[in-house]
C-alpha positions, 0 to 999 in steps of 0.5 A: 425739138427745132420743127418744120412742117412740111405743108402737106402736114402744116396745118394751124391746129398741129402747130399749136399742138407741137408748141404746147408740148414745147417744139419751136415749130415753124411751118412750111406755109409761113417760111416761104416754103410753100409748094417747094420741092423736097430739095429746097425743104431739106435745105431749110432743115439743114441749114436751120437745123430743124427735124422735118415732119411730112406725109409721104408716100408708102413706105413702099414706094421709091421716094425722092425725098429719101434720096435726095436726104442721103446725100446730104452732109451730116448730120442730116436733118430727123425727118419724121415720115407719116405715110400717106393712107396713115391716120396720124395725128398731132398728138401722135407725132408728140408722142413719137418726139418722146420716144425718140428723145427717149431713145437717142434719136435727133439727127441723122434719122428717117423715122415713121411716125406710123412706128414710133407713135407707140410706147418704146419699151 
């Protein structure tokens, strides 16, 4: 799967994780993206066609991301959620990708890593 990761989750180890388990990752950090808001992140991912991976706020919460992704054009980009207070990890968000591939699920999607790190049956 096509990635960006968000700075908030961008570190090296997690890149290099997600490319070993055969993601094209590019990270935040390393695109110019750095310190951008939501807006301009969901631009990239659209236009680069790449699934967002970030720490947001509880699911909760009222998020601008997530408005400001329904109004994109579809397909909108996947955007991968790790709610912030979540214990996540990269191999976690590996195993989410699985589960989602294995479902159907590419685009047009906000999905919680917190939930789909876990064997789909």
């Amino acid at each position: 799967m096509r990635l960006l990761l968000d700075e908030n989750v961008g570190s090296a180890n997690w890149s290099r994780h997600l490319v070993q388990c055969g993601h094209d990752v590019v990270r935040a950090v390393d695109v110019g993206l750095q310190g951008v808001d939501d807006a301009d992140l969901l631009e990239y991912a659209h236009r680069e066609a790449r699934a967002i991976v970030t720490r947001d706020k509880a699911k909760d919460e009222p998020d601008d991301l997530v408005a400001l992704w329904e109004k994109l054009p579809e397909p909108r980009p996947l955007v991968l959620l790790i709610y912030t207070g979540a214990v996540i990890t990269a191999e976690d968000v590996a195993r989410a990708i699985d589960n989602l591939n294995d479902a159907g699920v590419a685009e047009n999607a906000l999905c919680p890593v917190n939930q789909w790190k876990f064997q789909v049956p």
